[in-house]
N, CA, C and O of each residue as an XYZ file, in Angstrom:
356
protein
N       9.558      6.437    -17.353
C       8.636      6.532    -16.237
C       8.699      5.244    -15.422
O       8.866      4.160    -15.982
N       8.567      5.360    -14.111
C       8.987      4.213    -13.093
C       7.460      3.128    -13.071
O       6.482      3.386    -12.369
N       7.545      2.134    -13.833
C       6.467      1.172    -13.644
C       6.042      0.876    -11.819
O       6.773      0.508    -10.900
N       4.812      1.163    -11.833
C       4.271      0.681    -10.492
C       3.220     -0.432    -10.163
O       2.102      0.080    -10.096
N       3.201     -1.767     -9.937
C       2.109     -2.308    -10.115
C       1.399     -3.161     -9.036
O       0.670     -4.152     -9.078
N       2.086     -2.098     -7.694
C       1.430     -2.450     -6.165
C       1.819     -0.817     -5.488
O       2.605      0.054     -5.862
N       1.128     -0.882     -4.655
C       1.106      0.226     -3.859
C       0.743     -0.182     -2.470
O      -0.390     -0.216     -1.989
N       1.871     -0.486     -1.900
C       1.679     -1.290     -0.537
C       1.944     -0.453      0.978
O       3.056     -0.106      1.377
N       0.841     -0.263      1.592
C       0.548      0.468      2.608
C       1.318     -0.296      3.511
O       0.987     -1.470      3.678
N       2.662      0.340      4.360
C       3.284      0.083      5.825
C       1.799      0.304      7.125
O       2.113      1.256      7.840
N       0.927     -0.060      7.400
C       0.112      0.033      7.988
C       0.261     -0.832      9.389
O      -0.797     -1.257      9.855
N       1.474     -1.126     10.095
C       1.713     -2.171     10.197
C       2.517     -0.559     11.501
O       2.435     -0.588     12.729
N       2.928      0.147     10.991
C       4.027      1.649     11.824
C       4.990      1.180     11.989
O       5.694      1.936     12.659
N       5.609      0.039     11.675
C       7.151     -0.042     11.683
C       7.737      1.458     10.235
O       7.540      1.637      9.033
N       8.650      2.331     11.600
C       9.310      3.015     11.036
C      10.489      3.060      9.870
O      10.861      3.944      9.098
N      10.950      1.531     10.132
C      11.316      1.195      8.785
C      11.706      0.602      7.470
O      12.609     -0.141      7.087
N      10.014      1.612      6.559
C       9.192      0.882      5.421
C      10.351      0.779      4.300
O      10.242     -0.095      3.440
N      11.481      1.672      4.292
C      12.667      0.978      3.031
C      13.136     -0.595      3.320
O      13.480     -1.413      2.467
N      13.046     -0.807      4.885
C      13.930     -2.248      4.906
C      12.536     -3.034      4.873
O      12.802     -4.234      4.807
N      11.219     -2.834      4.891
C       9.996     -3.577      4.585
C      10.152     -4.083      3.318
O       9.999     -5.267      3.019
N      10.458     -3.185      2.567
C      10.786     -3.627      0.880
C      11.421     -4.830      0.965
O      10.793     -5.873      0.781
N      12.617     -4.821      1.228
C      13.321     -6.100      1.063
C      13.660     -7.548      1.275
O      14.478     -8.385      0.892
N      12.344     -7.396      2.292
C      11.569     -8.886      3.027
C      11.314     -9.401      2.337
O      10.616     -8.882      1.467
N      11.686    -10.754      2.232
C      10.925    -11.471      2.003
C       9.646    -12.080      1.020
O       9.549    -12.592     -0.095
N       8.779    -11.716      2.087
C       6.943    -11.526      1.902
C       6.641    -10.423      0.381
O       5.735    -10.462     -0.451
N       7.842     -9.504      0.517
C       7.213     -8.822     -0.329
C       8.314     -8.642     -1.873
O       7.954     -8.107     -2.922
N       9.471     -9.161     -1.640
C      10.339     -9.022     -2.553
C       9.452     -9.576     -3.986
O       9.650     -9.041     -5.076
N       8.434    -10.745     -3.803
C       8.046    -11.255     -5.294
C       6.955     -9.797     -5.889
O       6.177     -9.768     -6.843
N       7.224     -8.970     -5.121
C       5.786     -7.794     -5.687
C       6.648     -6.969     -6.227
O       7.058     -6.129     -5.426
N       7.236     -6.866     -7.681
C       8.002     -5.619     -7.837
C       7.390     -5.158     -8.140
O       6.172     -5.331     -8.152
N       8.231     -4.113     -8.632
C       7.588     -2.672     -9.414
C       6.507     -1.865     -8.400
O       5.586     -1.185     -8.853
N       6.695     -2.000     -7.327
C       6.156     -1.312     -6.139
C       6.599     -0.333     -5.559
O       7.781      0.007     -5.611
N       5.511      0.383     -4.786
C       6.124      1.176     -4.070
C       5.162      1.080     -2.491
O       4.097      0.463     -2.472
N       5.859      1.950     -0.918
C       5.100      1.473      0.054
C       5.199      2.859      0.490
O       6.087      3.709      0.420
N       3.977      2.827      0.979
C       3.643      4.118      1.528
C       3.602      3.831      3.185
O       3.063      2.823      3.644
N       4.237      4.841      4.006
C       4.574      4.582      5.596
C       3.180      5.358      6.142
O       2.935      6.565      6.150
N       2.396      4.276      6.574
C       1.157      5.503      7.427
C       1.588      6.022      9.052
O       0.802      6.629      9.778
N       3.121      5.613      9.478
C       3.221      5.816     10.908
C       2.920      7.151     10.809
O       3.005      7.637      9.681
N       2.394      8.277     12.246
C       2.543      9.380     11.819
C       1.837     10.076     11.068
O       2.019     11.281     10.898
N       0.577      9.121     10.305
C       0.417     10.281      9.352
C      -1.371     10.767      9.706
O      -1.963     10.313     10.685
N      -1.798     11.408      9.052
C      -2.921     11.575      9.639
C      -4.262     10.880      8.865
O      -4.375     11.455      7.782
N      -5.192      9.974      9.006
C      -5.968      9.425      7.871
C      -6.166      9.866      6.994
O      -5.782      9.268      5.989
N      -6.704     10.848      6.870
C      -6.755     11.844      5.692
C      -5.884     12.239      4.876
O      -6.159     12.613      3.736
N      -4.138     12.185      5.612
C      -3.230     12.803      4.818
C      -2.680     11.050      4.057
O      -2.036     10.964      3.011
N      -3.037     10.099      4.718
C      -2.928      9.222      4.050
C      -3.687      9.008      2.418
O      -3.353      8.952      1.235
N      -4.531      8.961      3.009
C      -5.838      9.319      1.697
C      -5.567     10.004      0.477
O      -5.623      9.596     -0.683
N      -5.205     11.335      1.036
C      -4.687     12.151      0.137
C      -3.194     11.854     -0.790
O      -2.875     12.328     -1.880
N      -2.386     10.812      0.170
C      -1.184     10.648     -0.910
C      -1.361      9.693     -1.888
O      -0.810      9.631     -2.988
N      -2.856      8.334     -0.984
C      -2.542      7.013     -1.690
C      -3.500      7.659     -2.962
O      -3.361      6.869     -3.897
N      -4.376      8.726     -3.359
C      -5.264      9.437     -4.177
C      -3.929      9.939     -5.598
O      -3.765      9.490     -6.732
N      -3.353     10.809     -4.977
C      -2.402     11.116     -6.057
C      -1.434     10.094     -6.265
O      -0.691     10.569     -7.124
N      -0.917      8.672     -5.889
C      -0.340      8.019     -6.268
C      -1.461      6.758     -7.162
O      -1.052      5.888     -7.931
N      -2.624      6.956     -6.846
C      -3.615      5.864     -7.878
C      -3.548      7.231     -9.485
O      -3.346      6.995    -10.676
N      -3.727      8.135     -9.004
C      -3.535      9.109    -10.199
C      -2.288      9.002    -10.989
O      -2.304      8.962    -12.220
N      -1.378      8.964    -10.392
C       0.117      8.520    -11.203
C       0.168      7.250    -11.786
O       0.594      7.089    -12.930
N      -0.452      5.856    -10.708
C      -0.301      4.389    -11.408
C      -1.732      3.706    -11.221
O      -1.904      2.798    -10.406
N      -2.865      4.270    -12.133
C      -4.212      3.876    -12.146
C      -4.687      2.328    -12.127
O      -5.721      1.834    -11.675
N      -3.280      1.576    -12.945
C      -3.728      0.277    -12.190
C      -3.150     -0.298    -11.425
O      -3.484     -1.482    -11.385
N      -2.360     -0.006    -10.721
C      -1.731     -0.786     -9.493
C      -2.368     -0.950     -8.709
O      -3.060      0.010     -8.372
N      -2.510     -2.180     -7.995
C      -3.165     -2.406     -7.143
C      -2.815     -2.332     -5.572
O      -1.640     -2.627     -5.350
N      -3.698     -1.948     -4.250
C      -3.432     -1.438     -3.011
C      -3.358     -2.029     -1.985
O      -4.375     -1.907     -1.303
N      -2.377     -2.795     -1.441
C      -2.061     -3.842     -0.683
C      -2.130     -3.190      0.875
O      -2.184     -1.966      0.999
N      -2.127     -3.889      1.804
C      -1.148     -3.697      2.687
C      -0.522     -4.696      3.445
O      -0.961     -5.754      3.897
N       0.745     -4.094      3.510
C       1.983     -5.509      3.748
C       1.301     -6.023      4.950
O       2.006     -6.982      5.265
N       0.350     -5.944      5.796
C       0.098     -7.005      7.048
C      -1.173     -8.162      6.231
O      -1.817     -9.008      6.852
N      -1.279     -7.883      4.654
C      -2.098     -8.643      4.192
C      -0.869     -9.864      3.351
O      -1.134    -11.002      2.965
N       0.269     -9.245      3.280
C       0.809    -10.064      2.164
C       1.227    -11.405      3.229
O       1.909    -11.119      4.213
N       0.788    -12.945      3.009
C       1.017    -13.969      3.753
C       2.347    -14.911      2.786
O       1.973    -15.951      2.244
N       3.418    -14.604      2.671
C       4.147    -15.262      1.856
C       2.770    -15.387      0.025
O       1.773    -14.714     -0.238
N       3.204    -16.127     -0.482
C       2.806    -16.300     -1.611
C       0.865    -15.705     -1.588
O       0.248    -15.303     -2.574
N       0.427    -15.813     -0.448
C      -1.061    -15.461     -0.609
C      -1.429    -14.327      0.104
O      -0.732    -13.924      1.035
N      -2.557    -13.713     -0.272
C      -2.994    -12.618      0.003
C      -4.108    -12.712      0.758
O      -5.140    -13.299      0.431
N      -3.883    -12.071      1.880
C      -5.092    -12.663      3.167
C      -6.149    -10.970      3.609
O      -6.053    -10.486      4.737
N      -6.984    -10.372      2.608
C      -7.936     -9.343      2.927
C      -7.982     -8.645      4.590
O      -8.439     -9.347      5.492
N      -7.652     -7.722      4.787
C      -8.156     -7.214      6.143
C      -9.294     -6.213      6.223
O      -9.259     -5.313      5.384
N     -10.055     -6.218      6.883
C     -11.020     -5.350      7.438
C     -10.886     -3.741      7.398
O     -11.831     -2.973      7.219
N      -9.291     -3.305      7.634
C      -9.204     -2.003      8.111
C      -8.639     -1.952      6.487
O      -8.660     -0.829      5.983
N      -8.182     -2.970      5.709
C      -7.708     -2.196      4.793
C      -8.808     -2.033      3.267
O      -8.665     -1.254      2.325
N      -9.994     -3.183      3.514
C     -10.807     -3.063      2.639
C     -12.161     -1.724      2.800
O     -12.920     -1.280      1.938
N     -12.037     -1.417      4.111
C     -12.694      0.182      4.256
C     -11.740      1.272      3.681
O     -12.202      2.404      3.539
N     -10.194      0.970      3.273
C      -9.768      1.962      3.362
C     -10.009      2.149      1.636
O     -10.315      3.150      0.989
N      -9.714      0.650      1.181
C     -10.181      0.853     -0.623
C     -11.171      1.439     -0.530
O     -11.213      2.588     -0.971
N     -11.987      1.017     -0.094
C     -13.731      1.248     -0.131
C     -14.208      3.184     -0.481
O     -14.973      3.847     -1.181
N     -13.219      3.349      0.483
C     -12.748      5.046      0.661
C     -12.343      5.647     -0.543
O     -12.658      6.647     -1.189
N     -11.459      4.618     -0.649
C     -10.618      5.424     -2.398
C     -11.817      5.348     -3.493
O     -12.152      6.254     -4.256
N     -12.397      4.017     -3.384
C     -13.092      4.362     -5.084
C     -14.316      4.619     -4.936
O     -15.099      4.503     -5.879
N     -14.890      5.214     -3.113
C     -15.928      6.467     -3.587
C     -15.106      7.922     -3.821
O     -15.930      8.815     -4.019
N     -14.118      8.272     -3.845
C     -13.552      9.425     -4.303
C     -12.865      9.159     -5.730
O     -12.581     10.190     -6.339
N     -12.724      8.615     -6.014
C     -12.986      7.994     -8.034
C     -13.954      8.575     -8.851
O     -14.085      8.198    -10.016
């Protein structure tokens, strides 16, 4: 089974979240995976990052416009979006 121990939201709509992986900023986060919200609809976001906390219950939910090289800088749009997930928990 594929260890996951970030789940990092492209929230950012650059179309492309495979070459996001390999930056940099985010190469020290393995065992990740990034979910692309360009396109998608809030809800259908919701709904994937829901069944992917169900697959890797503790990984934790980033999003790459938070990752600052080595530190992690909180955003507004993305701590409503946790906020979202673990009233549906």
């Amino acid at each position: 089974m594929k260890q996951v121990k970030y789940i990092l939201v492209n929230e950012t709509g650059s179309a492309n979240a495979a070459g996001v992986g390999h930056c940099s900023r985010v190469s020290d986060f393995r065992h990740h995976t990034i979910v692309n919200s360009k396109g998608r609809s809030h809800q259908a976001l919701i709904n994937q990052l829901v069944s992917l906390r169900r697959q890797y219950p503790d990984a934790k939910i980033l999003g790459l416009g938070e990752i600052d090289g080595e530190n992690i800088r909180p955003s507004k749009a993305m701590n409503r979006l946790r906020r979202e997930l673990s009233d549906l928990e």
